[in-house]
Z-matrix of the N, CA and C atoms (Angstrom, degrees):
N
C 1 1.459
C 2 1.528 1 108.28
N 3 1.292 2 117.18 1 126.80
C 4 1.928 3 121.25 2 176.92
C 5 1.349 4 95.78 3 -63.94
N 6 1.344 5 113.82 4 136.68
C 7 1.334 6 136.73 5 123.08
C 8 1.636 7 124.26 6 -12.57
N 9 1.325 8 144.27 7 93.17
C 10 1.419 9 140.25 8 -171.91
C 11 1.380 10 85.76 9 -93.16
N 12 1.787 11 97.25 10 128.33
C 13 1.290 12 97.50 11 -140.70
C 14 2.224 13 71.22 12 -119.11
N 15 1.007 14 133.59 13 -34.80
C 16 1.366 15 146.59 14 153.71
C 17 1.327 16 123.89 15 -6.53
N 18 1.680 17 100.29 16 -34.31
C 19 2.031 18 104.10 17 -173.85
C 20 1.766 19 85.43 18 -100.17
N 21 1.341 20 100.77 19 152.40
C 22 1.451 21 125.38 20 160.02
C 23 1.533 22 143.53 21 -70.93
N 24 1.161 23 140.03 22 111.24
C 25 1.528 24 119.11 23 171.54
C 26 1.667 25 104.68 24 -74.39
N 27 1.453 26 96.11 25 153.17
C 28 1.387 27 112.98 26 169.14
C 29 1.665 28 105.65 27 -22.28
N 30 1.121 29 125.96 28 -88.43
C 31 1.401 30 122.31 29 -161.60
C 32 1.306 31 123.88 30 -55.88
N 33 1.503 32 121.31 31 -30.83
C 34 1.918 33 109.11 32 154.07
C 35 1.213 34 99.95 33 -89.60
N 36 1.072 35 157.27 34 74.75
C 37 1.553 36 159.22 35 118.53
C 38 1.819 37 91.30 36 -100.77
N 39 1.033 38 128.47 37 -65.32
C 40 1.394 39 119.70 38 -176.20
C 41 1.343 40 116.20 39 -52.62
N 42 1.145 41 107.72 40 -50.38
C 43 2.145 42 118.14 41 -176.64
C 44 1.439 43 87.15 42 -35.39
N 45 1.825 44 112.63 43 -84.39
C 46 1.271 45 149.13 44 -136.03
C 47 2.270 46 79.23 45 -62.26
N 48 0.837 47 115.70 46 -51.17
C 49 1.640 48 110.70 47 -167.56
C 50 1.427 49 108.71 48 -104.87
N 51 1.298 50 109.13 49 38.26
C 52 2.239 51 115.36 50 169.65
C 53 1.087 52 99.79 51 42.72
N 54 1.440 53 134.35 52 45.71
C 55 1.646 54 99.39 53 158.77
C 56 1.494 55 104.66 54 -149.62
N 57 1.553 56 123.43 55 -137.51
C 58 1.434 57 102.46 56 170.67
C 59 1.024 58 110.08 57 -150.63
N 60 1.467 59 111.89 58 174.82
C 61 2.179 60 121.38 59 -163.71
C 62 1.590 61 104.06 60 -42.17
N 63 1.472 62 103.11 61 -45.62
C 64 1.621 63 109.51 62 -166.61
C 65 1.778 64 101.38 63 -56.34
N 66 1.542 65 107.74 64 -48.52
C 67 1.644 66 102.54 65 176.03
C 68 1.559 67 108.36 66 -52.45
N 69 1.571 68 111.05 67 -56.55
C 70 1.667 69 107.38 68 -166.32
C 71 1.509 70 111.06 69 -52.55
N 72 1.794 71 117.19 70 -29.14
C 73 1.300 72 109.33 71 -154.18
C 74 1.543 73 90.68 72 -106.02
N 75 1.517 74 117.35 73 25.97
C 76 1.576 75 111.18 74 151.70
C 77 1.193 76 97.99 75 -110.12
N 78 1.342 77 134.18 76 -75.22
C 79 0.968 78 125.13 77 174.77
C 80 1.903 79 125.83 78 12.01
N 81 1.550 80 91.26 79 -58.42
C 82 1.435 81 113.89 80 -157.49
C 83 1.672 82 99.29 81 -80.11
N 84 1.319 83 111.74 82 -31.59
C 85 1.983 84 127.71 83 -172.83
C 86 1.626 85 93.64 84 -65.97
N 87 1.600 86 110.80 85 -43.67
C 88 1.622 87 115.31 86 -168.92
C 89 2.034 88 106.81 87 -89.17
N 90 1.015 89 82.96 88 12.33
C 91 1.699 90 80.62 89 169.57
C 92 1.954 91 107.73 90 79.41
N 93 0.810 92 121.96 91 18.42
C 94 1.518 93 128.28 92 -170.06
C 95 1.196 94 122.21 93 -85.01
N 96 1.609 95 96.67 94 -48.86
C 97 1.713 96 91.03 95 158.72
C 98 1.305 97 105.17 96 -137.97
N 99 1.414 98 94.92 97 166.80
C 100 1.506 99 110.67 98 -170.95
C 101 1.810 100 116.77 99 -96.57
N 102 1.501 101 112.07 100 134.99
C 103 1.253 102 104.48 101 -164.01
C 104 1.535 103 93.69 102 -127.03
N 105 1.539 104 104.38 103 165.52
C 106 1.793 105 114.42 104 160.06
C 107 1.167 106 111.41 105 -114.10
N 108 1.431 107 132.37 106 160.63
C 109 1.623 108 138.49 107 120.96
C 110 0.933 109 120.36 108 -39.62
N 111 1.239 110 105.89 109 148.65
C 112 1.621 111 116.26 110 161.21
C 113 1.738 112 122.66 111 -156.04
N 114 1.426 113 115.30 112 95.10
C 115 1.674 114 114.09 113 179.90
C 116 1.408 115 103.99 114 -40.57
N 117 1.668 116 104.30 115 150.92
C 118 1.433 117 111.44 116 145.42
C 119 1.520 118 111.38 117 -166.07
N 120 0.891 119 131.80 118 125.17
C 121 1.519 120 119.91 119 -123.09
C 122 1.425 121 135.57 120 1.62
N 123 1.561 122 104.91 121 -95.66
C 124 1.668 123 95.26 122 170.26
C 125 1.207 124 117.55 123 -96.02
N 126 1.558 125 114.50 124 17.97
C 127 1.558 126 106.88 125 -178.06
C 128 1.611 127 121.25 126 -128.83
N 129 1.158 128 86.99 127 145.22
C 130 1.608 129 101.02 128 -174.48
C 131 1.355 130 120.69 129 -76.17
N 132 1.337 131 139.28 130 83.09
C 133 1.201 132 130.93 131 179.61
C 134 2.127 133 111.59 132 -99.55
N 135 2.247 134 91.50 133 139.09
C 136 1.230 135 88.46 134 170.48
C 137 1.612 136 107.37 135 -100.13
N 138 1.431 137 97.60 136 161.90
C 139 1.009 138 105.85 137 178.10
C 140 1.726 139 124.07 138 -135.66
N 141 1.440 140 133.86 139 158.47
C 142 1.325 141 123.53 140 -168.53
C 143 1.252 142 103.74 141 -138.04
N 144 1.753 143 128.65 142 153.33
C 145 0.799 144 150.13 143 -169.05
C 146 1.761 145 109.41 144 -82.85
N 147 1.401 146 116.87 145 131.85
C 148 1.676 147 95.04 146 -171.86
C 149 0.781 148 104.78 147 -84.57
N 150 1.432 149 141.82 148 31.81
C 151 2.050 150 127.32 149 139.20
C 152 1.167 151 97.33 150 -70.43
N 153 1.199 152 150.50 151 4.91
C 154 1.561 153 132.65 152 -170.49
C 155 2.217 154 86.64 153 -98.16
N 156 1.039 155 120.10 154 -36.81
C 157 1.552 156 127.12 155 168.43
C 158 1.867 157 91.05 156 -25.90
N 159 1.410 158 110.03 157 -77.52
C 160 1.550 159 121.72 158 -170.22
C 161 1.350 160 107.17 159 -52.84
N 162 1.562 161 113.92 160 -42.30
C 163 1.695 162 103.50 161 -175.26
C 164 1.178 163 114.40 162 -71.49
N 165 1.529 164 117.85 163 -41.66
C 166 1.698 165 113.31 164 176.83
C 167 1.702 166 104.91 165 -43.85
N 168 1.194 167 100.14 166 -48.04
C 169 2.110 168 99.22 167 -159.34
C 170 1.853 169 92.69 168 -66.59
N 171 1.089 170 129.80 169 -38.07
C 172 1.292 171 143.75 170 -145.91
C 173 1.944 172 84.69 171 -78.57
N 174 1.370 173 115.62 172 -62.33
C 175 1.176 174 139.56 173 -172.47
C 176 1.443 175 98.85 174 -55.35
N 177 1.601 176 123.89 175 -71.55
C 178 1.466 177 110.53 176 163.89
C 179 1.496 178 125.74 177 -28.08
N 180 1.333 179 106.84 178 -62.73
C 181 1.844 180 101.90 179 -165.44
C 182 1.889 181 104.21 180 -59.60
N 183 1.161 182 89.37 181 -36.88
C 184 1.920 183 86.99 182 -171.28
C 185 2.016 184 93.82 183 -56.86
N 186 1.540 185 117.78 184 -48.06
C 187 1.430 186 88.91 185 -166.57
C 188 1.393 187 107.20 186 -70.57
N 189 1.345 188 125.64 187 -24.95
C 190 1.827 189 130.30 188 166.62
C 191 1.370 190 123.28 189 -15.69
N 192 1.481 191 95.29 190 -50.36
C 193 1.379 192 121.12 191 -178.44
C 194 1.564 193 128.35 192 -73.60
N 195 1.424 194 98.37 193 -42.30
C 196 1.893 195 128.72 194 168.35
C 197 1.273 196 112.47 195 139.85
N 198 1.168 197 136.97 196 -8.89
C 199 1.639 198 129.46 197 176.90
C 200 1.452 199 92.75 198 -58.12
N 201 1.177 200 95.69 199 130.36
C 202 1.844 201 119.18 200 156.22
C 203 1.657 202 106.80 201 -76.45
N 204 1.808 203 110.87 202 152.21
C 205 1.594 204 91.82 203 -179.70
C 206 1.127 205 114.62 204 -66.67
N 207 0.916 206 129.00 205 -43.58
C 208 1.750 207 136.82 206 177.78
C 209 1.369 208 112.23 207 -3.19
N 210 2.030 209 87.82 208 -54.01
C 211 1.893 210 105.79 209 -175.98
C 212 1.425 211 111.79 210 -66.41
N 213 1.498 212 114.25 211 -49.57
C 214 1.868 213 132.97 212 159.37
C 215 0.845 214 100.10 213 -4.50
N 216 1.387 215 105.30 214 -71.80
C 217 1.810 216 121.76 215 -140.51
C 218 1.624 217 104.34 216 -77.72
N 219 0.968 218 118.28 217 -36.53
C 220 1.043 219 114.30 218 170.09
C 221 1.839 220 139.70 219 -96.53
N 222 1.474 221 87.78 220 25.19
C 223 1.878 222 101.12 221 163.74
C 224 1.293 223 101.54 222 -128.26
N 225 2.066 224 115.11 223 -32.63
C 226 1.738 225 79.88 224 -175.30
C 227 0.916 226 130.22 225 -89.95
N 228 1.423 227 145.85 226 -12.11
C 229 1.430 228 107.72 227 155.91
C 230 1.287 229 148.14 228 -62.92
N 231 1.623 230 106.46 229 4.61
C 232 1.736 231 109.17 230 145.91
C 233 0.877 232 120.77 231 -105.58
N 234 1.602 233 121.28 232 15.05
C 235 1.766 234 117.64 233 141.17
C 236 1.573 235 104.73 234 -47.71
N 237 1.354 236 103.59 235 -62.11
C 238 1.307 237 117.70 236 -124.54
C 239 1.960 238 95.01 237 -81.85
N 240 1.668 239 88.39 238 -37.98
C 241 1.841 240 102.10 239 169.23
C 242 1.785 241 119.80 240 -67.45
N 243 1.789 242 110.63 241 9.97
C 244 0.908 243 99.95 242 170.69
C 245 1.472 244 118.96 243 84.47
N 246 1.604 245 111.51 244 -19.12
C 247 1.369 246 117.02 245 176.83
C 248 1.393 247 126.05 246 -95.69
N 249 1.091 248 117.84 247 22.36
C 250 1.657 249 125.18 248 175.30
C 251 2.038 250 102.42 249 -124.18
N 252 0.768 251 108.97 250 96.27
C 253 1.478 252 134.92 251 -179.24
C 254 1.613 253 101.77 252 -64.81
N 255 1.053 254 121.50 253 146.13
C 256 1.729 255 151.18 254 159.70
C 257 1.075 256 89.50 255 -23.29
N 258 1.592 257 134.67 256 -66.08
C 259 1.659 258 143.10 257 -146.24
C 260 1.718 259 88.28 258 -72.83
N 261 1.067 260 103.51 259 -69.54
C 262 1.705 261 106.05 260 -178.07
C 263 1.538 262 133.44 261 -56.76
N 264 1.638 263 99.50 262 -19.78
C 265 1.112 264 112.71 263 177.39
C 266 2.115 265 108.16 264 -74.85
N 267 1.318 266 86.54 265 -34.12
C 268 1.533 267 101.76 266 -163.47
C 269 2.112 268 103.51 267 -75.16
N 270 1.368 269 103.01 268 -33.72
C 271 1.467 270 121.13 269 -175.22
C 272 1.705 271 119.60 270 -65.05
N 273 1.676 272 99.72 271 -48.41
C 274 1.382 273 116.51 272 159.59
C 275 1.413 274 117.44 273 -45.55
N 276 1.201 275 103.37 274 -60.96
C 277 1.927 276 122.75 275 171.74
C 278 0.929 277 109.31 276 -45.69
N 279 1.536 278 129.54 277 -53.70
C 280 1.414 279 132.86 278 175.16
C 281 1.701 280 109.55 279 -54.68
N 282 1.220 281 118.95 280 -71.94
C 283 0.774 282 137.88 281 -173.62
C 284 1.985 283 113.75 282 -43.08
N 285 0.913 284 99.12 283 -49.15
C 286 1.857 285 108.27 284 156.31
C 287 1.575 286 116.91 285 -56.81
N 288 1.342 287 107.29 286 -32.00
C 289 1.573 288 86.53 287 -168.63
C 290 1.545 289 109.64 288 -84.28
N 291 1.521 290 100.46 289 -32.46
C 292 1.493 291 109.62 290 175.41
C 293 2.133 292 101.02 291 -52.49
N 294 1.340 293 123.61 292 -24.46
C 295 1.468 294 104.70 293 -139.54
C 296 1.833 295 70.57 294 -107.67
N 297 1.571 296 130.87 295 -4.84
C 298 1.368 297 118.32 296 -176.81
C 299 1.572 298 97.80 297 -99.67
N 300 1.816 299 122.88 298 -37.03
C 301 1.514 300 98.34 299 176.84
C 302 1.725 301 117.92 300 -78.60
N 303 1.302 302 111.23 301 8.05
C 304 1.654 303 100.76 302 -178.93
C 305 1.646 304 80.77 303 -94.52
N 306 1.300 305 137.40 304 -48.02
C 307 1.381 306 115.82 305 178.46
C 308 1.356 307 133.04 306 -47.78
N 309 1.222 308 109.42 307 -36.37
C 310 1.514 309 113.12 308 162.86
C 311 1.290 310 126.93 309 -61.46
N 312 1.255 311 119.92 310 -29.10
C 313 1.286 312 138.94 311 -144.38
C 314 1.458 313 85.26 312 -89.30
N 315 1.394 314 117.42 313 -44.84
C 316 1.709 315 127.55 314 169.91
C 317 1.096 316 120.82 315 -51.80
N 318 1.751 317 118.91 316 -54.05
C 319 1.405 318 125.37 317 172.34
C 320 1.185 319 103.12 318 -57.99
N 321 1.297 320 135.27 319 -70.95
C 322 1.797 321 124.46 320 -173.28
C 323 1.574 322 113.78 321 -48.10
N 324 0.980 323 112.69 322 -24.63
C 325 1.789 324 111.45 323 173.44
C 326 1.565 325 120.71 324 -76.41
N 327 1.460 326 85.74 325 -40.66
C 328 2.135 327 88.62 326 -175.16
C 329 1.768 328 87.05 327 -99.94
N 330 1.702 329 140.76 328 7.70
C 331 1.079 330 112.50 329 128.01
C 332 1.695 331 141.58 330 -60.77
N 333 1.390 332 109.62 331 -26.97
C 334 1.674 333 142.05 332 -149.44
C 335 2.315 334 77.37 333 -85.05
N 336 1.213 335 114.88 334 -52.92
C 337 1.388 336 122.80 335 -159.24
C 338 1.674 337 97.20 336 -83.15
N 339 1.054 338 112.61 337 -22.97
C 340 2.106 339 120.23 338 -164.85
C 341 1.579 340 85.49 339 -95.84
N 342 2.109 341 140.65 340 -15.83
C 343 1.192 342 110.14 341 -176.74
C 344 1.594 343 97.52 342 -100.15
N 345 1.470 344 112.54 343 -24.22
C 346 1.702 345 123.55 344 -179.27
C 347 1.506 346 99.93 345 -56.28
N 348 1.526 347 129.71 346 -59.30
C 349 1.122 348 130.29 347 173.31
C 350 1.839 349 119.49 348 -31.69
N 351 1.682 350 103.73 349 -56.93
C 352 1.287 351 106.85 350 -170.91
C 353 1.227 352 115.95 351 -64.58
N 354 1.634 353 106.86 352 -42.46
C 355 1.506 354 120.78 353 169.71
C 356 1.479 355 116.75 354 -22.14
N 357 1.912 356 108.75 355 -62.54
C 358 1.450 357 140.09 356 -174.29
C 359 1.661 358 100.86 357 -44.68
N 360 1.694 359 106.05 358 -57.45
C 361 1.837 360 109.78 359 -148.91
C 362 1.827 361 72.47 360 -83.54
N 363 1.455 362 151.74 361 -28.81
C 364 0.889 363 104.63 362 -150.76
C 365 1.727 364 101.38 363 -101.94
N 366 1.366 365 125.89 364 4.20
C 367 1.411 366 128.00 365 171.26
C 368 1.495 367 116.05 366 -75.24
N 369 1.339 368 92.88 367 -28.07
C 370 1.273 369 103.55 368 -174.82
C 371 1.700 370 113.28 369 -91.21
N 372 1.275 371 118.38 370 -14.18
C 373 1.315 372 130.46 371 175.96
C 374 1.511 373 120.27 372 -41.43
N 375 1.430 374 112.75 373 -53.20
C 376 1.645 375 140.74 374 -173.33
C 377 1.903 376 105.02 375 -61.25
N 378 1.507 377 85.08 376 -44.82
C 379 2.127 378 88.29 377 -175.97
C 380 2.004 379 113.24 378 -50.38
């Protein structure tokens, strides 16, 4: 029987997609990508399909953006099944940017209160 020589071990799946085993082999714990077995004598090797190459990069930019995997995990495989449409794709997106500028909008405020504070301890420092 040939060797399918097409699926990946852990370490060119990482090369080939910039990152490393420790990412793929979370990735893989959180359901993200999909892996096989494979005997060969006494050892167990996994192995991955090179669409998982596209999902890692695909998977990066979404957290780039702010999706946590949690959120990932639960659209792409109806990316990938074809069942998450342009409209939905675009709504999610929307829907993130609104939930990253009200986050900011927080950080610049409880920054605005963290320099008034320092201001306070440091006028008061000298007394």
């Amino acid at each position: 029987m040939a060797l399918d020589t097409s699926f990946l071990l852990i370490g060119e799946l990482a090369a080939k997609a910039n990152t490393t085993k420790d990412t793929v082999r979370h990735y893989e714990q959180l359901g993200l990508l999909k892996s096989r077995k494979r005997q060969a004598g006494s050892r167990l090797y996994t192995e991955f399909h090179p669409e998982c190459i596209e999902r890692i990069e695909l998977i990066k930019s979404a957290q780039a953006i702010g999706f946590t995997l949690t959120e990932i995990k639960n659209s792409l495989n109806d990316y990938y099944d074809g069942h998450l449409d342009i409209d939905s794709q675009l709504l999610l997106t929307q829907q993130k940017l609104e939930q990253v500028k009200k986050t900011a909008s927080q950080y610049q405020h409880n920054g605005g209160v963290t320099e008034r504070t320092l201001g306070y301890f440091r006028s008061n420092e000298s007394r």
